[in-house]
Structures are given as structure tokens and as C-alpha cells.
DSSP file (Angstrom, degrees, kcal/mol; ACC not computed):
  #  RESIDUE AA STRUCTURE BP1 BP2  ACC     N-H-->O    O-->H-N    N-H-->O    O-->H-N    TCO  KAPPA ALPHA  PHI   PSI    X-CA   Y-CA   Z-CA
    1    1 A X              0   0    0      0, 0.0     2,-0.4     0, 0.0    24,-0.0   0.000 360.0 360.0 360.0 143.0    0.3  -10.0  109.5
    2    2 A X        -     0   0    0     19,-0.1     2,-0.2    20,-0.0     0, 0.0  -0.833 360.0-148.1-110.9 139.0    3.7  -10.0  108.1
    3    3 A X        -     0   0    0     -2,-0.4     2,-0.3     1,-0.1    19,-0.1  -0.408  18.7-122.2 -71.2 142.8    4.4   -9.3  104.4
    4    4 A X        -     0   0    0     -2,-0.2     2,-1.0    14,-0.0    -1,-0.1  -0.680  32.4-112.7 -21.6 125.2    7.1  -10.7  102.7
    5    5 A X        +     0   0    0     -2,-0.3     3,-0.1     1,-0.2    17,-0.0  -0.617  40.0 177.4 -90.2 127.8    9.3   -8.0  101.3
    6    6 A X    >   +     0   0    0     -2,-1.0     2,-6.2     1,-0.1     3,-1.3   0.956  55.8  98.5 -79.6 -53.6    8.8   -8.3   96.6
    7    7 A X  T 3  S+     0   0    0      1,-0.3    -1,-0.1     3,-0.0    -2,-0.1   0.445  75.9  53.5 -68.5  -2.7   10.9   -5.4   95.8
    8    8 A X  T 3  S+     0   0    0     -2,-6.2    -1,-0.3    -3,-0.1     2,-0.1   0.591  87.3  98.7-102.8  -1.3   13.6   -7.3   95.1
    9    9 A X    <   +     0   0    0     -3,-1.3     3,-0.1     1,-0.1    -3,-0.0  -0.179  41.6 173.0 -63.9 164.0   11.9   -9.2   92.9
   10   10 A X        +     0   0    0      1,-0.4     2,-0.3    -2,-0.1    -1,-0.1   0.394  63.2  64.2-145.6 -26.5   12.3   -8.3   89.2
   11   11 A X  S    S-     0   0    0      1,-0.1    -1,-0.4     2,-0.0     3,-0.1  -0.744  82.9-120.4-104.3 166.4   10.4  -11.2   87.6
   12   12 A X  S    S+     0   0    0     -2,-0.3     2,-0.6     1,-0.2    32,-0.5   0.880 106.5  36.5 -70.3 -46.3    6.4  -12.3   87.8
   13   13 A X  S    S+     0   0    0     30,-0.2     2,-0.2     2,-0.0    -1,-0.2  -0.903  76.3 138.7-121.6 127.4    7.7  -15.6   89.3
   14   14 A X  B     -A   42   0A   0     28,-0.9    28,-3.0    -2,-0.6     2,-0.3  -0.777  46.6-105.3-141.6-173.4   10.4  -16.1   91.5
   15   15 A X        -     0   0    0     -2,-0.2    26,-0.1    26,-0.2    -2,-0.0  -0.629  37.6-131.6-113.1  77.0   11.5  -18.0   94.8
   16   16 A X        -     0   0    0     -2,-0.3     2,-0.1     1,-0.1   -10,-0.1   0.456   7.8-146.7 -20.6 151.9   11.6  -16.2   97.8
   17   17 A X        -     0   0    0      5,-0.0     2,-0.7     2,-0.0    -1,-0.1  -0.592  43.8-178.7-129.3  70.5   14.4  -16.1  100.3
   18   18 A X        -     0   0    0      1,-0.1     5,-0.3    -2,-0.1   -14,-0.0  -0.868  31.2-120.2 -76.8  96.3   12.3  -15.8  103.2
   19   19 A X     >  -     0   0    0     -2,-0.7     4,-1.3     3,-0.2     5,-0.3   0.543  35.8-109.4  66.3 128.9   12.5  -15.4  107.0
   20   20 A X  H >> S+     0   0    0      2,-0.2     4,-3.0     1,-0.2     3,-1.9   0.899 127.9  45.8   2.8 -98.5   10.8  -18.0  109.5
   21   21 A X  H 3> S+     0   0    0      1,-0.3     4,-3.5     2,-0.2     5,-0.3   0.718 110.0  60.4 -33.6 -69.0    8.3  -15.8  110.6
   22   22 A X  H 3> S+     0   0    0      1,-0.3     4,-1.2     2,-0.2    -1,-0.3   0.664 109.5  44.1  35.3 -85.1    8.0  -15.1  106.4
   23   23 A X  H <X S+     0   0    0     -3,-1.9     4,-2.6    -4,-1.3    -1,-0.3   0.737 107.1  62.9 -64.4 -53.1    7.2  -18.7  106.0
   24   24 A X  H  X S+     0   0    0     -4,-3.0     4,-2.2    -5,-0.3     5,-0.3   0.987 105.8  42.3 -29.3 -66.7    4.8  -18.8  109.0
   25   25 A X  H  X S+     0   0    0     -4,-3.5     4,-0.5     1,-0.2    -2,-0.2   0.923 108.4  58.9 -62.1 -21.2    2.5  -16.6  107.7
   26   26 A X  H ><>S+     0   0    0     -4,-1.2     5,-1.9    -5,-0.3     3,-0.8   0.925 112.6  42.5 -77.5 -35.6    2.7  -18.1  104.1
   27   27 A X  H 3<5S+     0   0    0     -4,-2.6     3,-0.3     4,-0.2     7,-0.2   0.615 105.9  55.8 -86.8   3.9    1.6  -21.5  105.6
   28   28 A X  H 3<5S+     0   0    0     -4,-2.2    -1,-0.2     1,-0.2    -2,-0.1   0.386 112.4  53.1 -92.7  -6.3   -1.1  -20.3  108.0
   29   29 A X  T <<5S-     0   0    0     -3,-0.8    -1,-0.2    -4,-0.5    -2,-0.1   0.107 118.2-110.1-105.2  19.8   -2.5  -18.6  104.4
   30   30 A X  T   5S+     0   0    0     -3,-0.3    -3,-0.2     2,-0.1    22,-0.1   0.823  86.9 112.1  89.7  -9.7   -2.5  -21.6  102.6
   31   31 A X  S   <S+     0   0    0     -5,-1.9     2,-0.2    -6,-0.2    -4,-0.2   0.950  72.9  31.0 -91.7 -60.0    0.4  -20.8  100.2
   32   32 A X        -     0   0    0     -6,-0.6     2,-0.4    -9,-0.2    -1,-0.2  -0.711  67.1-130.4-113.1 138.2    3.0  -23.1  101.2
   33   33 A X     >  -     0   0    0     -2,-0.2     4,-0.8    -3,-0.1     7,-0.1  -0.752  21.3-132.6 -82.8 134.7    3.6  -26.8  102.8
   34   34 A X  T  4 S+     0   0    0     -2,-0.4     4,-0.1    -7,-0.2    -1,-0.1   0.638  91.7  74.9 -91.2  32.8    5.6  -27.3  105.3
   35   35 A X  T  4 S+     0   0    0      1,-0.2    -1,-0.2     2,-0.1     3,-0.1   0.989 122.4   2.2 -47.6 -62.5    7.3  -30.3  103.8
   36   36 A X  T >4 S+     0   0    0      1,-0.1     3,-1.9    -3,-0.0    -1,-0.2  -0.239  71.5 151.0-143.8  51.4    8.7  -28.4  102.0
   37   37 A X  G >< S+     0   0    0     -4,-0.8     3,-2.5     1,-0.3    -1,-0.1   0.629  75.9  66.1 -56.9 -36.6    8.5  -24.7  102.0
   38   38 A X  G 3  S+     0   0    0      1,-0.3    -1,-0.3    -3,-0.1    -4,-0.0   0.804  99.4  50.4 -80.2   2.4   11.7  -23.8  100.7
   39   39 A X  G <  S+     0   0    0     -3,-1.9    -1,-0.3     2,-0.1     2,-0.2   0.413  80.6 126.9-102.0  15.1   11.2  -25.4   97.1
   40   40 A X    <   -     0   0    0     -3,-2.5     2,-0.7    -7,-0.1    -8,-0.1  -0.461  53.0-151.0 -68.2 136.2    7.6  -23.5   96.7
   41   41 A X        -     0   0    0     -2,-0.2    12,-0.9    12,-0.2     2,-0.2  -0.895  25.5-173.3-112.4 114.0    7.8  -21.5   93.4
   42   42 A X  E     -AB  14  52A   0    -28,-3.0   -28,-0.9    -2,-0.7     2,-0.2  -0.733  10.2-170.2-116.6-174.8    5.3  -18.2   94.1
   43   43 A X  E     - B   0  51A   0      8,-1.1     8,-2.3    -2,-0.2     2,-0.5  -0.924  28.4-106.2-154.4 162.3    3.7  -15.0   91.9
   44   44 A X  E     - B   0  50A   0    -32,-0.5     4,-0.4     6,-0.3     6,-0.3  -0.895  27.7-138.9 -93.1 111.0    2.0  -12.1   92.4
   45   45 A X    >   -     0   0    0      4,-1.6     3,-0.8    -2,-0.5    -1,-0.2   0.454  41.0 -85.8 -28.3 178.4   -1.3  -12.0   91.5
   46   46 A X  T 3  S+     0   0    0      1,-0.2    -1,-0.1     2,-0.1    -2,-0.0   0.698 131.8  45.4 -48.2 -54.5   -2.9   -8.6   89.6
   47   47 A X  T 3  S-     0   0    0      2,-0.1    -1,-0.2     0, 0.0    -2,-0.2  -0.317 122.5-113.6 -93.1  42.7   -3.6   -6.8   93.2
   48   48 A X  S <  S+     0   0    0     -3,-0.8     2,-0.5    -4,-0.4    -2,-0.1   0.773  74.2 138.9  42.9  49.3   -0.1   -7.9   94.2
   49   49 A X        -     0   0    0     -6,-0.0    -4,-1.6     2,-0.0     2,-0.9  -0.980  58.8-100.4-141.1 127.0   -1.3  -10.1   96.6
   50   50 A X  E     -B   44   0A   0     -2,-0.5     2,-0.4    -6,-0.3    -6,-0.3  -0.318  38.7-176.2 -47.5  86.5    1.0  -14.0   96.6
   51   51 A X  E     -B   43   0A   0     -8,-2.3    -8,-1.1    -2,-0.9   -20,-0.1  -0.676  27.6 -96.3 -99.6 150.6   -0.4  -16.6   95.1
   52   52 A X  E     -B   42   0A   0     -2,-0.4     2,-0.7   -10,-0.2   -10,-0.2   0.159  34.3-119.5 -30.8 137.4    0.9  -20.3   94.8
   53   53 A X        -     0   0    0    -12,-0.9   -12,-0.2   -22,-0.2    -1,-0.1  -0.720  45.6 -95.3 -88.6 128.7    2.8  -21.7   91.7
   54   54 A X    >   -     0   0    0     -2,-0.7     3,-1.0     1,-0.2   -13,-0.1  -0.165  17.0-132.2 -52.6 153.9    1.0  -24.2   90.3
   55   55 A X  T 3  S+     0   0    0      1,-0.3     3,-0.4     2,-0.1    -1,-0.2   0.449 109.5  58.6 -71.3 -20.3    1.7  -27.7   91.0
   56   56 A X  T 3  S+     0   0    0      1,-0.2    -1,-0.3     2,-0.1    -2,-0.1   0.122  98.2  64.7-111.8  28.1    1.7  -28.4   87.5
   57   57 A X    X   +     0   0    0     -3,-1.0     3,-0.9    -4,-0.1    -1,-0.2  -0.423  63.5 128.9 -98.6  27.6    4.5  -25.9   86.9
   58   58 A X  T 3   +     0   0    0     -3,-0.4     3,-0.1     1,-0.3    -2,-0.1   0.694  52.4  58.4 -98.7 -18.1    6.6  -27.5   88.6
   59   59 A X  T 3  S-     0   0    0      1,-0.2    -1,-0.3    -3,-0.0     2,-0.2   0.375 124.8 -55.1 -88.8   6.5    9.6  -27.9   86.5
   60   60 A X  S <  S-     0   0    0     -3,-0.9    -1,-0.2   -19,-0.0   -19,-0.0  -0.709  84.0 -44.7 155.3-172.1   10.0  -24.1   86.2
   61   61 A X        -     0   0    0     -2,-0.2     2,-0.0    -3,-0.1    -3,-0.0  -0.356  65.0 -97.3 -68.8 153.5    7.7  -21.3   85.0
   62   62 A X        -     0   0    0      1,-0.1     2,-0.5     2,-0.1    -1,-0.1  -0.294  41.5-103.1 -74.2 159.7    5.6  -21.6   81.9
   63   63 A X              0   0    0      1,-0.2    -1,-0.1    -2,-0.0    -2,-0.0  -0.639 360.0 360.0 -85.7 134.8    6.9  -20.0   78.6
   64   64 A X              0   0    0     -2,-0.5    -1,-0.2    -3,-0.0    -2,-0.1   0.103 360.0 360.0 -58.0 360.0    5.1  -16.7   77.7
């Protein structure tokens, strides 16, 4: 299964600039719709692992 490369991430929540294939795999996990993949908002979870941005975040990340 193909990863998405983070490392270029710098913040907890960002928007990927992802690859097809990259997109595949994010909607075969669940992550993403494919309405409309490219305006999915993700984070990384604790183990690093991608999780969805909430749906009720949807006008940018919450303040810390």
C-alpha cells in the first residue's frame, strides 16, 4: 500500500498535494470522497498514521 510522503509537512494539519495513485489509496481507506478529494483537509493521528479532518472543521483548523 502506498504512503503518502508527510515530511514536507511542518504543521499537525495540512492539505496534501498528492499523486493519483496517493488519492487512490486514501479513498479505498476511507479517508477521502471522491467528489471531491482535492478540498479534504487531513492530520496525523498520534502513531502517525492519516486521519480525516473533521467535517465540522471545515472552515480551517480549530484554534489551539
Amino acid at each position: 500500500m502506498a504512503t503518502p510522503n508527510l515530511s514536507e509537512f511542518s504543521t499537525t494539519w495540512f492539505r496534501p498535494k498528492l499523486s493519483a495513485k496517493d488519492l487512490a489509496t486514501l479513498e479505498r481507506n476511507g479517508l477521502i470522497e471522491r467528489r471531491n478529494p482535492k478540498s479534504a483537509l487531513f492530520r496525523l493521528s498520534a502513531k502517525g498514521e492519516i486521519v480525516k479532518y473533521s467535517e465540522s472543521y471545515r472552515k480551517g483548523p480549530p484554534s489551539a
